[in-house]
N, CA, C and O atoms as CSV, one atom per row, in Angstrom:
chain,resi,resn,atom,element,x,y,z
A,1,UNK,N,N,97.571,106.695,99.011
A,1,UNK,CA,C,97.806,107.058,100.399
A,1,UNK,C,C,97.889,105.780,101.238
A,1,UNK,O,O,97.095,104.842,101.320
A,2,UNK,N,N,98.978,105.980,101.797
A,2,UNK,CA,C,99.283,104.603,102.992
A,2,UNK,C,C,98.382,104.698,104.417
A,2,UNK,O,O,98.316,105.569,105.284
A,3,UNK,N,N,97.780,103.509,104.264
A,3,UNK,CA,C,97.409,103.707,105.728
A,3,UNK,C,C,98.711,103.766,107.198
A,3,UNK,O,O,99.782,103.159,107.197
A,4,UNK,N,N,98.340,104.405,107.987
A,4,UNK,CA,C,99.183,104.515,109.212
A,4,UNK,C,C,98.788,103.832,110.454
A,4,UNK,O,O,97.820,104.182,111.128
A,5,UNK,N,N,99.748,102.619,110.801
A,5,UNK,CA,C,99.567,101.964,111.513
A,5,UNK,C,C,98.967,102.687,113.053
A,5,UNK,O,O,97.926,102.543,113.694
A,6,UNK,N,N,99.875,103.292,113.190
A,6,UNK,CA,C,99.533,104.014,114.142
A,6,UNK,C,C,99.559,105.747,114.058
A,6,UNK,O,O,100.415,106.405,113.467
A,7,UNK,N,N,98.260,106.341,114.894
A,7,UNK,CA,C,97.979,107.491,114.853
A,7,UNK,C,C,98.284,108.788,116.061
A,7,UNK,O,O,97.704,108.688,117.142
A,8,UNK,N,N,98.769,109.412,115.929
A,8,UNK,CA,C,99.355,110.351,117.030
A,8,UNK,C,C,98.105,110.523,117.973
A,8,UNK,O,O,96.940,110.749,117.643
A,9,UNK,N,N,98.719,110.336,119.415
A,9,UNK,CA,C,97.936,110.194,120.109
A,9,UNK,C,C,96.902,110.947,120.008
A,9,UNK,O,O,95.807,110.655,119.526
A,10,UNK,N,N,97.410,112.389,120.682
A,10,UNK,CA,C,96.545,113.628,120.731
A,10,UNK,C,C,95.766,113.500,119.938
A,10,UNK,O,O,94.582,113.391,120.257
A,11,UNK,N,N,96.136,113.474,118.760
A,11,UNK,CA,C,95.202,113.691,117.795
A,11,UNK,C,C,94.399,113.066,117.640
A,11,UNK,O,O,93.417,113.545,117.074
A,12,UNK,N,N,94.386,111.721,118.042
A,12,UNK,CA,C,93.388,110.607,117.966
A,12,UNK,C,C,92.445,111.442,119.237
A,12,UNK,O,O,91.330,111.937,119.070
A,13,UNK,N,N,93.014,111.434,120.151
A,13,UNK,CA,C,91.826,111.927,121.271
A,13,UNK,C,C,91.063,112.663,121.071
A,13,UNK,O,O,89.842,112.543,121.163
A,14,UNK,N,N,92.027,114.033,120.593
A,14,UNK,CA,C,91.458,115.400,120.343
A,14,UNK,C,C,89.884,115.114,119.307
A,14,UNK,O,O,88.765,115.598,119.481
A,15,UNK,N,N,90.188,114.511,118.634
A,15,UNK,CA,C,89.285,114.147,117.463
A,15,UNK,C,C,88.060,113.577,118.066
A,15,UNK,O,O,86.986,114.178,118.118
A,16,UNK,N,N,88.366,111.893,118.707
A,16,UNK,CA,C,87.080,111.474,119.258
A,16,UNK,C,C,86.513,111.977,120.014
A,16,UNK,O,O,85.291,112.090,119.909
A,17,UNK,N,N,87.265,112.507,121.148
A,17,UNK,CA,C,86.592,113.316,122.129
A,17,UNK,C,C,85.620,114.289,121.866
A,17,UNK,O,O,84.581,114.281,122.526
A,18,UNK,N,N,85.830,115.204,120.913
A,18,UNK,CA,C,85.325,116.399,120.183
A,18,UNK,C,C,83.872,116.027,119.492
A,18,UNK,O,O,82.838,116.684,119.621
A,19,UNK,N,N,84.038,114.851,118.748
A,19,UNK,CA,C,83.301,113.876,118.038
A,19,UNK,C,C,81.877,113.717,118.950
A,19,UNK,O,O,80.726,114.149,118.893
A,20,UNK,N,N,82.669,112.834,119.819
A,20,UNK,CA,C,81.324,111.980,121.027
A,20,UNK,C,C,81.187,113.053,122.178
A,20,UNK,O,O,80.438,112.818,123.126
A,21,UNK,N,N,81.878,114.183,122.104
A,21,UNK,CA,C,81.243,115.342,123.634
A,21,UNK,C,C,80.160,116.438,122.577
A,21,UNK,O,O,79.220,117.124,122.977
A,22,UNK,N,N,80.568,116.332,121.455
A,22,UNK,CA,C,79.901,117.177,120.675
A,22,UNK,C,C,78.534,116.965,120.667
A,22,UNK,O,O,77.593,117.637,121.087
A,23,UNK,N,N,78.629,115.640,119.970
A,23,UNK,CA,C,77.153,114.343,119.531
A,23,UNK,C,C,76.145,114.912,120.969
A,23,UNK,O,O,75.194,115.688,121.070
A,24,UNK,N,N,76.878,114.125,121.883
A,24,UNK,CA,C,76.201,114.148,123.317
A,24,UNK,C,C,75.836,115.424,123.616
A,24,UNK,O,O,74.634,115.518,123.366
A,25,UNK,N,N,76.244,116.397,124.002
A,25,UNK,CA,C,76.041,117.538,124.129
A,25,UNK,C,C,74.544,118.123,123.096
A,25,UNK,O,O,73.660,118.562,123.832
A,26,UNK,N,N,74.343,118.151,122.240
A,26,UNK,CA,C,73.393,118.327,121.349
A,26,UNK,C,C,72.458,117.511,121.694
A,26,UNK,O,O,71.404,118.141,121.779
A,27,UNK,N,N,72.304,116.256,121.972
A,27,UNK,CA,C,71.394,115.469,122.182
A,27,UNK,C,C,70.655,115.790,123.118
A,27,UNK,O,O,69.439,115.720,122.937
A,28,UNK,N,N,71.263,116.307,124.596
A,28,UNK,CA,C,71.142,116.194,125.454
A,28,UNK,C,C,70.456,117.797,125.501
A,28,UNK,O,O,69.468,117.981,126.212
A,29,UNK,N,N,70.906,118.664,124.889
A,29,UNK,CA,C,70.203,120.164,125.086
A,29,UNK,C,C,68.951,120.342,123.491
A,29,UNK,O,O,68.456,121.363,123.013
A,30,UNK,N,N,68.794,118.750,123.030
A,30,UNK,CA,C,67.551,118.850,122.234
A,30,UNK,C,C,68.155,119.369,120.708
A,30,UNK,O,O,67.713,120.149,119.864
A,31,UNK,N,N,69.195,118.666,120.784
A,31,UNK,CA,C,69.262,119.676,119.004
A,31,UNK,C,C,69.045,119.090,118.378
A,31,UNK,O,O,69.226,119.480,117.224
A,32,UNK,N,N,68.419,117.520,118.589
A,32,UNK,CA,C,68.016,116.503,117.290
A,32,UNK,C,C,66.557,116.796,117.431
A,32,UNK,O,O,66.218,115.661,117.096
A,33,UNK,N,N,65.698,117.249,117.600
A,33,UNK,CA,C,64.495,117.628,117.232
A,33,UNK,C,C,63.794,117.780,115.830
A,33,UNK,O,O,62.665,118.231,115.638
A,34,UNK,N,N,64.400,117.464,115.190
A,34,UNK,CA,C,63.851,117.467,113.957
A,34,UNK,C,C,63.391,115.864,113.816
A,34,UNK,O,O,63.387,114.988,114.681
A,35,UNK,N,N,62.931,115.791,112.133
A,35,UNK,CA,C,62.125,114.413,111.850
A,35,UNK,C,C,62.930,113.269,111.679
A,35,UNK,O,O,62.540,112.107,111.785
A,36,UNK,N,N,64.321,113.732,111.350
A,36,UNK,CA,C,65.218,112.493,111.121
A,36,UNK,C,C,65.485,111.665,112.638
A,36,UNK,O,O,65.203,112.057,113.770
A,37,UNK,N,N,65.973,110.697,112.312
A,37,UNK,CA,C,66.560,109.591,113.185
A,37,UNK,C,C,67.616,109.802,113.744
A,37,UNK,O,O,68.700,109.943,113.177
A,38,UNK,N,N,67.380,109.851,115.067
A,38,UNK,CA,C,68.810,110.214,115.888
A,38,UNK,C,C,70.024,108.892,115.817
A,38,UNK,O,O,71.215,109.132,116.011
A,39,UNK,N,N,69.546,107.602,115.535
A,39,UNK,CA,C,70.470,106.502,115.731
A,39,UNK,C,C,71.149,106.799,114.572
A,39,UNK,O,O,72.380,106.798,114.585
A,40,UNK,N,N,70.313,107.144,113.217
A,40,UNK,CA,C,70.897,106.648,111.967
A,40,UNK,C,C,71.608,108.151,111.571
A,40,UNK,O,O,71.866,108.324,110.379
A,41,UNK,N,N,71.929,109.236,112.533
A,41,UNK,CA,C,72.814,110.237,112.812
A,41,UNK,C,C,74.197,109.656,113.215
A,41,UNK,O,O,75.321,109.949,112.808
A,42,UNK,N,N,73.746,108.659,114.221
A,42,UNK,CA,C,75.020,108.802,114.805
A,42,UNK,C,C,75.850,108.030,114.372
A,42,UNK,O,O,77.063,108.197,114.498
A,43,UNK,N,N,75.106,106.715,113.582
A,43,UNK,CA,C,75.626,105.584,112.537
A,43,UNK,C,C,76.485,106.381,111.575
A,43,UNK,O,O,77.658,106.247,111.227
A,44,UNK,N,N,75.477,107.310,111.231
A,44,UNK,CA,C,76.602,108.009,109.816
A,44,UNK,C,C,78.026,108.738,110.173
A,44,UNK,O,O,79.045,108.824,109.487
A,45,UNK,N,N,77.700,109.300,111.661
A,45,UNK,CA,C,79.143,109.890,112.202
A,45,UNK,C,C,80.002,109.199,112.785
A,45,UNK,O,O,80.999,109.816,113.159
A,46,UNK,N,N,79.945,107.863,113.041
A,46,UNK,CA,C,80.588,106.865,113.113
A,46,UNK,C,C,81.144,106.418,111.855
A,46,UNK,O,O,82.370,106.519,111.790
A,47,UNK,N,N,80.817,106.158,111.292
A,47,UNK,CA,C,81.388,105.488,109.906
A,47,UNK,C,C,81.808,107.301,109.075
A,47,UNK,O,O,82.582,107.227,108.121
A,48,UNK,N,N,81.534,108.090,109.282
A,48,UNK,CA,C,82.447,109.326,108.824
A,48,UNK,C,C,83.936,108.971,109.539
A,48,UNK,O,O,85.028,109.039,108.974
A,49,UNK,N,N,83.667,108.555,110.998
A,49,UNK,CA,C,85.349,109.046,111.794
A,49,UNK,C,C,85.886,107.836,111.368
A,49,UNK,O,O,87.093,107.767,111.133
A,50,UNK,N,N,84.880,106.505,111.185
A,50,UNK,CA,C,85.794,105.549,110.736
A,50,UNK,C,C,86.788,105.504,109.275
A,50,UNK,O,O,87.792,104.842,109.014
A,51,UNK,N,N,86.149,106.345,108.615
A,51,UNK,CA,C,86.606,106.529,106.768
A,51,UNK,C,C,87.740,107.064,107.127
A,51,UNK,O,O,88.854,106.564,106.971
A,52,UNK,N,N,87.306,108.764,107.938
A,52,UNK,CA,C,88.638,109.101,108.082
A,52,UNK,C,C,89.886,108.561,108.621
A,52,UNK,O,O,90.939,108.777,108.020
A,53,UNK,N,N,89.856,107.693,109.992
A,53,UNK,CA,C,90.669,107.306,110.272
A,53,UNK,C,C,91.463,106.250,109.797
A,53,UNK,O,O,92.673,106.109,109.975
A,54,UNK,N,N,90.478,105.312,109.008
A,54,UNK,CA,C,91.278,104.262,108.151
A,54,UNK,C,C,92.117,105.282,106.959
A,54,UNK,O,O,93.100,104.871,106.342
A,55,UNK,N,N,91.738,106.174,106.842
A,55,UNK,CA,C,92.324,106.806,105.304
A,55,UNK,C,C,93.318,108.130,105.952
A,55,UNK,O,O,93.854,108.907,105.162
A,56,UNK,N,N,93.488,108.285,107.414
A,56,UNK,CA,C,94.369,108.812,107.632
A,56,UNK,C,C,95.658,109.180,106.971
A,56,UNK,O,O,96.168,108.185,106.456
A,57,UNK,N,N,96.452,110.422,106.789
A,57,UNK,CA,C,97.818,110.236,105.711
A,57,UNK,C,C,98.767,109.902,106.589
A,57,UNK,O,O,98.956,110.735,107.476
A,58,UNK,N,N,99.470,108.862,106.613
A,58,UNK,CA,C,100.866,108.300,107.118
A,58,UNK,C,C,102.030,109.570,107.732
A,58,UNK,O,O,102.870,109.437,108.621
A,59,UNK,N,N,101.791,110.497,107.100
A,59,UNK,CA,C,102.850,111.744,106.941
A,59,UNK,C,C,102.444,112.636,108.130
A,59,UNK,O,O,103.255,113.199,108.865
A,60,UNK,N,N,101.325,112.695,108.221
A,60,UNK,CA,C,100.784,113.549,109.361
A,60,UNK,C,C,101.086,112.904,110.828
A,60,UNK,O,O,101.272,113.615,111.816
A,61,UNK,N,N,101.116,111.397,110.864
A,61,UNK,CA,C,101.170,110.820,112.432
A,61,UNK,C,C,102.953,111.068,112.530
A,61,UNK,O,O,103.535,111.424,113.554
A,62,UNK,N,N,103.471,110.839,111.479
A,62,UNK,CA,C,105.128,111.275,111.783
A,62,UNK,C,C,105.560,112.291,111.919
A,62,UNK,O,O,106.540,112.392,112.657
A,63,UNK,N,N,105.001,113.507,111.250
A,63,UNK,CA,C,104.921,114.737,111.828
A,63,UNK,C,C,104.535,115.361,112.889
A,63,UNK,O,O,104.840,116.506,113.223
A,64,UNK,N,N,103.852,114.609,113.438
A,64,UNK,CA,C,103.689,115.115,115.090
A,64,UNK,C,C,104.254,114.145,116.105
A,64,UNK,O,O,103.749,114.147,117.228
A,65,UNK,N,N,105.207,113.351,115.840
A,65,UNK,CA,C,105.893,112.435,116.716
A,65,UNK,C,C,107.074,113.623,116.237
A,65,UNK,O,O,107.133,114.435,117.160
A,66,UNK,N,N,107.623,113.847,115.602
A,66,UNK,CA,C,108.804,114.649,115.711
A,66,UNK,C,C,108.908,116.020,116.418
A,66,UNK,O,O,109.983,116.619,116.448
């Protein structure tokens, strides 16, 4: 799989946005209450969106430019 230089907008937004209003949102109405670590939560969902986005499929950002 080729990486894609560039990623369709929307979709880039749609994604982070969703990502970091989600995160926040939970935080903020207490849903990390449990024993784990809220930083080393958000470390891991960071480096999740980063995997995905480096490993994005090439085919998908040209398909939504057309």
């Amino acid at each position: 799989m080729q990486r894609c230089p560039h990623l369709a907008t929307e979709t880039l937004r749609t994604l982070l946005r969703s990502a970091f209003h989600g995160y926040i949102t939970l935080e903020a109405n207490g849903g990390f209450r449990h024993s784990r670590d809220v930083q080393k939560s958000w470390e891991r969902a960071l480096d999740g969106l980063h995997l995905l986005l480096e490993n994005w499929p090439a085919h998908a950002a040209e398909e939504e430019r057309t």
